[in-house]
C-alpha positions in Angstrom: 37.0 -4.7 13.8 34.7 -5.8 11.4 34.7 -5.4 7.2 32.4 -3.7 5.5 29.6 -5.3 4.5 28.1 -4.4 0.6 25.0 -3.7 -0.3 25.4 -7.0 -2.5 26.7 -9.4 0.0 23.9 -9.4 2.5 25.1 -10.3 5.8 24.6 -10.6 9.5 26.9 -9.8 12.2 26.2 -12.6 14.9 26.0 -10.4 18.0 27.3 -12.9 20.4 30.5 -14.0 18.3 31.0 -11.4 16.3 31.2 -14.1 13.0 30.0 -13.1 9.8 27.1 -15.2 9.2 26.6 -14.9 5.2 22.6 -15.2 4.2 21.8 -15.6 0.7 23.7 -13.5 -1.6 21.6 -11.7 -3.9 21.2 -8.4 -5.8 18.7 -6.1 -4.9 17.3 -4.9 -8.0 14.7 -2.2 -8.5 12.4 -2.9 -11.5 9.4 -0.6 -12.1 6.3 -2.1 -10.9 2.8 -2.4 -13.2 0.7 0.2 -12.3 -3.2 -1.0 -11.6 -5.1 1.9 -10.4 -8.6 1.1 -9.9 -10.5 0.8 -13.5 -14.2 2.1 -12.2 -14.8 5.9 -11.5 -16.0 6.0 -7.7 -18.6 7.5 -6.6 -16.8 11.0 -5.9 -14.3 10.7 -9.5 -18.2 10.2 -11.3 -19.4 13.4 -9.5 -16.3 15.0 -10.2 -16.5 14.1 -14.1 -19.9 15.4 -14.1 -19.3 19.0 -13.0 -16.0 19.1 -15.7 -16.9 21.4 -18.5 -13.4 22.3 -19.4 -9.8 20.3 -19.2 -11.6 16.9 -20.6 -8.4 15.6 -21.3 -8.8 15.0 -17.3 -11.6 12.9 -17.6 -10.8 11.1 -20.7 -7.3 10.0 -19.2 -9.2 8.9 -16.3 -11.6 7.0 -18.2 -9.7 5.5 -20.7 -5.9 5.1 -18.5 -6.3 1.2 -18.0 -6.5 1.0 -21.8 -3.9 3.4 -22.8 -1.0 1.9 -20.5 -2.0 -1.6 -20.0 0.3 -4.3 -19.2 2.3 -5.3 -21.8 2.8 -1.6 -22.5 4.0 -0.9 -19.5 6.7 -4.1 -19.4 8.1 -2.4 -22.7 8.3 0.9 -20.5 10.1 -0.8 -17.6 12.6 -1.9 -19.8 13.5 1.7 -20.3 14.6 1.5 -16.7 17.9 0.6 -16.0 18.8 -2.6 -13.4 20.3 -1.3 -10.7 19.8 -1.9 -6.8 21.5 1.7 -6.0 18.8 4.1 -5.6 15.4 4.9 -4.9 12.2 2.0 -5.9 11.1 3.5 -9.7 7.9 5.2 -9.8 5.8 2.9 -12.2 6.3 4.3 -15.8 2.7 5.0 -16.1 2.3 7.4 -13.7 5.4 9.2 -14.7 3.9 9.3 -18.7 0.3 10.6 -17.5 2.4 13.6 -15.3 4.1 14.5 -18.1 0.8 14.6 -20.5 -1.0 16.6 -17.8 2.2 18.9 -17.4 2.3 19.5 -21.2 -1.5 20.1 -21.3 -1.4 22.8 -18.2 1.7 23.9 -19.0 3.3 23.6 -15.2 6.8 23.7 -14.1 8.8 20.6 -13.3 8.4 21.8 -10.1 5.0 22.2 -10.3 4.0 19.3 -11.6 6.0 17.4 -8.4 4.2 19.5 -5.9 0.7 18.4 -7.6 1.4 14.7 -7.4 
C-alpha cells in the first residue's frame, strides 16, 4: 500500500495514481505568538474599573499590561518555549504570566484558574 507519511515530510497522495507527490518539506514549528490585547479600556472595561473598590491589582494589570509585557519582553519569554512542531500552538507567554499573578493574588486552584480563562 502506501508508506507512512511524517508529520515532517509533507506530502500528497495523487488520488488518480497513487504517486507520492512531495510538496515542500518543512518543519512545522510552534513558536509562541506576541500577545497585543487592545491598549484602551472600552467603554464597558472603564465602567467596570469604575465600580472596583477592591482587587485593584485587576485594574492596574489591565491598565498598565501593554507596558509590563511588551514586546521585546515577551520574545525573551518565547524563548523559554521549546521548538517543537509536536503538540498543541503555545498560548502567548503573557497571558500565561498574568494567570498565574491573578491565580497567586485570589489564591485559586490550577483548576480553577483554567476554568476562569
Amino acid at each position: 500500500m502506501f508508506n507512512k507519511v511524517s508529520r515532517r515530510d509533507i506530502a500528497r497522495i495523487d488520488v488518480n495514481s497513487g504517486n507520492k507527490c512531495a510538496l515542500p518539506t518543512a518543519k512545522l514549528r510552534m513558536r509562541p505568538q506576541i500577545w497585543q490585547p487592545p491598549i484602551e479600556l472600552s467603554a464597558l472595561e472603564q465602567s467596570i474599573v469604575k465600580r472596583i473598590k477592591r482587587a485593584k491589582l485587576f485594574t492596574f494589570l489591565r491598565q498598565y499590561r501593554h507596558q509590563l509585557f511588551d514586546e521585546e519582553f515577551q520574545a525573551e519569554l518565547g524563548k523559554l518555549y521549546a521548538d517543537s512542531p509536536k503538540g498543541h500552538p503555545p498560548v502567548p507567554p503573557a497571558q500565561l504570566a498574568l494567570a498565574v499573578i491573578l491565580q497567586a493574588y485570589t489564591g485559586a486552584s490550577d483548576a480553577e484558574a483554567i476554568e476562569e480563562t
